[in-house]
C-alpha positions as CSV (number, residue, x, y, z in Angstrom):
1,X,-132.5,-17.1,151.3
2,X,-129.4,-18.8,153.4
3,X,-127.7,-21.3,151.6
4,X,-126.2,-23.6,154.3
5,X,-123.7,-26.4,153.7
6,X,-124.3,-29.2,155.8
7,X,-121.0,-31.1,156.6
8,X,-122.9,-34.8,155.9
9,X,-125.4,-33.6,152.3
10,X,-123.7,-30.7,151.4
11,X,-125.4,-27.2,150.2
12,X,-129.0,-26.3,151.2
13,X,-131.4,-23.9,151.7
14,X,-131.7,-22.7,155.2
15,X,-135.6,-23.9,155.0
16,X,-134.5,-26.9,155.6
17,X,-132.7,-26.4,158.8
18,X,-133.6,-25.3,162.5
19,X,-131.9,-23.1,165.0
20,X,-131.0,-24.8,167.7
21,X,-128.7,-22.7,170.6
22,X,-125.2,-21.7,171.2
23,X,-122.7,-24.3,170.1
24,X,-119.9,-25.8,172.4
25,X,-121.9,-25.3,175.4
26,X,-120.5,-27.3,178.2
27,X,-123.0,-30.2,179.9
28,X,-123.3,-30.5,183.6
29,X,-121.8,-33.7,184.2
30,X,-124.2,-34.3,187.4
31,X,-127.1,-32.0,186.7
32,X,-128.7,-33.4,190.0
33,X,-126.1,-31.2,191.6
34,X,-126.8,-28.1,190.7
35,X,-128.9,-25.4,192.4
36,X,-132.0,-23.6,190.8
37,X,-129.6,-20.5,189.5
38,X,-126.9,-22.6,188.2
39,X,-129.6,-24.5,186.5
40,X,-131.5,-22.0,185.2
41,X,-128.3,-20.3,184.2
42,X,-127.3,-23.5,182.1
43,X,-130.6,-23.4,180.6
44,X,-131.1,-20.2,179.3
45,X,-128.2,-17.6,179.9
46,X,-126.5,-17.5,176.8
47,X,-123.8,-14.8,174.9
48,X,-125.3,-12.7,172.1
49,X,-122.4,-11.5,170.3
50,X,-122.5,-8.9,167.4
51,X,-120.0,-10.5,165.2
52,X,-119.2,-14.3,164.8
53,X,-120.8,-16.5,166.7
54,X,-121.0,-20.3,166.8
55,X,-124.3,-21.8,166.6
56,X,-126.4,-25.3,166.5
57,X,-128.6,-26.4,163.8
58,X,-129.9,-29.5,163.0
59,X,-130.9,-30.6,159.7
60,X,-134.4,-31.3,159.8
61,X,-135.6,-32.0,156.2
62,X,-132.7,-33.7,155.7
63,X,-130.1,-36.2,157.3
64,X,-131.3,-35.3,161.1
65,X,-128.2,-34.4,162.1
66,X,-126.6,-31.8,164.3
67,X,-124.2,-29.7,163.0
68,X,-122.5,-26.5,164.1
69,X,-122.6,-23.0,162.0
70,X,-119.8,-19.8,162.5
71,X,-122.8,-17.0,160.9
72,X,-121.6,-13.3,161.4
73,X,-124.9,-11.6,163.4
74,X,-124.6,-8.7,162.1
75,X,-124.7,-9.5,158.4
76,X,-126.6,-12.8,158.9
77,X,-123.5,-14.0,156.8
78,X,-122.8,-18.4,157.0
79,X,-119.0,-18.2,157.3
80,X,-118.4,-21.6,157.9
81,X,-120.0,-24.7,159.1
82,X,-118.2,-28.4,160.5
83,X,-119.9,-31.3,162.3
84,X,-120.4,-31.4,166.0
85,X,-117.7,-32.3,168.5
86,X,-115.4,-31.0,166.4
87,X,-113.2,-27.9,167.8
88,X,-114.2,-24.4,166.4
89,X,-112.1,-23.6,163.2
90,X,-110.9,-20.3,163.0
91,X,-112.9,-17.9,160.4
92,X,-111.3,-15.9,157.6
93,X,-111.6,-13.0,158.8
94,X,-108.1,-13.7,161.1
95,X,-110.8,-14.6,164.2
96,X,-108.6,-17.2,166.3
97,X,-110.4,-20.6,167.3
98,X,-112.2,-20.8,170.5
């Protein structure tokens, strides 16, 4: 099982958290003005790197709260988590912050 450190309670198991998409995902600011593909591109085009990748999760059985996850794909590793709106720290594997 995943141990995962939410930023607000700390360490716990991953049972208690949900997947929620790709972090730092831009908003439309007017989502009125977008066509059907940009919309549907918005909605459910997303990257699916093998390597790090910066995810959503939100704390379910716990505080409620969002928080974002760097997890390595291909070893299902948690290299690092930090609250939301916060700028993507670089890993320690030398990966610069995107």
């Amino acid at each position: 099982m995943l141990v995962i450190c939410c930023p607000y309670c700390g360490p716990r198991p991953e049972l208690e958290f949900s997947y929620g998409h790709e972090a730092h995902i831009a908003r439309p600011a007017d989502p009125s003005l977008l066509n059907d593909q940009e919309w549907a591109e918005f909605l459910y085009i997303r990257t699916n790197p093998r390597g790090v990748h910066a995810e959503r999760w939100r704390h379910i059985h716990g505080c409620g709260r969002f928080l974002n996850v760097l997890r390595d794909t291909a070893s299902d590793q948690i290299l690092q988590t930090y609250e939301t709106g916060t700028t993507r720290p670089a890993t320690q594997r030398g990966e610069a912050a995107r």
